[in-house]
C-alpha positions, 0 to 999 in steps of 0.5 A: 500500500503507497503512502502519499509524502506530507506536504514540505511545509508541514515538516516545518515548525509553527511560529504564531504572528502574536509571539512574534508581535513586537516593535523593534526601534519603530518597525515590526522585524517579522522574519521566519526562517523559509527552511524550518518555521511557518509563520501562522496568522491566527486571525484577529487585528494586529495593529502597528500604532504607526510603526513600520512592519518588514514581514519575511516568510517563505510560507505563511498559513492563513488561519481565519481573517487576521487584519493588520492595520495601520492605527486603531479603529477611530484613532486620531490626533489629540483634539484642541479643547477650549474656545478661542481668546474670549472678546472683552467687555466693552467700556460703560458709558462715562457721562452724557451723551454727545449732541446728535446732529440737527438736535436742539444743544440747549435741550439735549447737551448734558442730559442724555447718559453715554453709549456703552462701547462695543463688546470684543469679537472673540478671537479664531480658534486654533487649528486641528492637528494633522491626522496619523499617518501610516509608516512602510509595510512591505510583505515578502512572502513565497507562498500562502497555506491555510483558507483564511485571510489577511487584510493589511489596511495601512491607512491615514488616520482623520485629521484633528478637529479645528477649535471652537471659537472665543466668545464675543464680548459683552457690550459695555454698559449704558450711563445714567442719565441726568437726575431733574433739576431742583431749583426752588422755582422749578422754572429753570430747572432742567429736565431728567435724561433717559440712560445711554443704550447699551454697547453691542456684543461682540461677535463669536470668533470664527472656528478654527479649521479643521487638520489634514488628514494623515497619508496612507502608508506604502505598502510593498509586496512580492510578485509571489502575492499576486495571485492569493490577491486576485482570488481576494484571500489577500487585500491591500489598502493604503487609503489617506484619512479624511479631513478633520472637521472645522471648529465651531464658531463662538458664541455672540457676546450679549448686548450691554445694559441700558444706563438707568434713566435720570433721578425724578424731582418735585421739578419733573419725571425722571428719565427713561432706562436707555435701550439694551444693545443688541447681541453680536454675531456668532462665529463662522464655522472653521473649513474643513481640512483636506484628506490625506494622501493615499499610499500606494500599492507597489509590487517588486519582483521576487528577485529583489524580495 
């Protein structure tokens, strides 16, 4: 009775991806020697943390889907926290208004409280930082055993978020207005002032823009490859990451109070409370980023493999 010979590579000594899963100086050094080991992918991730990886095995042996990926899932650059520089509270109003053009002098001067002064804008927030980019992997294998698979995504992570915008500032406060006069007679006593309206808010900061998104890592493989690639067990992907997304804008400072009208006497009424300034406007939201560049995937000859 014949007996058929076991296949060479079964001859060989198993050594798991997972013993070997360690950065050497901020590469993966992978190298199983083709004459006695197999080097075996267990399925499940392996992540590089964007580190390289210089993978060498005469014969690997797929064992369900492993997936060696470039970062984490979700992974991106530290985001910027806070709003932009806040806008300052605008100055109150100081003593009475000036004459407005066409006004009567003897009637208005020195009678109506000041404006309060226009709160700051808020200042631009900062911009997010550039996404995480893949490093070289490169793949130097002669023969693939096993009905798993193995997925290398060596892309760009997204970029950071841009910062929100500052604040605007409040609007300074109106001036009270002139109190009625109280001369004994009341016939040339002056009349009350209303209070100085309100400053406007300043208005929010624009959103800082958005950070790049990182490259995608090359990645570089042996012809002995292409045919576990073009039944689909094997799949290479070096994408560039989004965008980061642009900060919001600031929020729009409040108007200032209106001054308190002038003090009533026995000589007349006292003023009227002077208006509210209005609120400012909100920030403009920061642009987007711009996506990373993909990678690259190169093939060399087995020669120089």
């Amino acid at each position: 009775m014949a007996f058929s010979a076991a296949p060479a590579w079964s001859q060989k000594r198993d050594v798991d991806l997972g013993a070997v899963w360690k950065p050497i100086d901020g590469v993966y050094l992978i190298h199983a020697d083709p004459a006695t080991q197999v080097l075996v992918f267990p399925g499940g991730e392996f992540v590089l943390d964007g580190a390289g990886l210089d993978l060498f095995a005469g014969t690997i042996r797929l064992e369900g889907h492993t997936v060696i990926r470039s970062h984490a899932p979700g992974a991106q650059p530290e985001p910027v926290t806070g709003a932009g520089r806040p806008g300052r509270t605008g100055r109150s109003g100081k003593g009475y208004a000036p004459v407005p053009v066409g006004a009567l002098s003897a009637v208005w001067k020195d009678k109506h409280g000041a404006r309060g002064r226009p709160g700051e804008n808020g200042g631009k927030g900062l911009s997010g930082q550039d996404g995480l980019s893949g490093s070289r992997v490169t793949l130097r294998i002669e023969k693939i055993v096993g009905d798993g698979k193995l997925t290398v995504l060596n892309g760009g992570t997204r970029g950071g978020s841009g910062q929100q915008g500052g604040p605007g500032g409040h609007g300074g406060d109106g001036a009270r207005g002139r109190d009625a006069g109280r001369s004994a007679a009341c016939k040339s006593a002056a009349s009350s002032g209303d209070g100085g309206k309100g400053g406007r808010g300043g208005s929010g900061g624009d959103g800082g823009d958005g950070g790049r998104g990182g490259n995608g890592g090359p990645v570089v493989y042996t012809a002995n490859l292409a045919p576990y690639l073009q039944s689909g067990q094997v799949t290479l992907r070096s994408p560039g990451g989004r965008a980061g997304k642009g900060g919001i804008g600031g929020l729009p400072g409040a108007g200032g109070t209106g001054g308190q009208g002038g003090k009533q006497s026995k000589c007349g009424p006292g003023g009227d409370v002077g208006e509210a300034g209005p609120d400012g406007l909100p920030g403009v939201d920061g642009a987007n980023g711009v996506e990373g560049k993909p990678g690259g995937i190169v093939v060399i000859p087995v020669a120089e493999g």
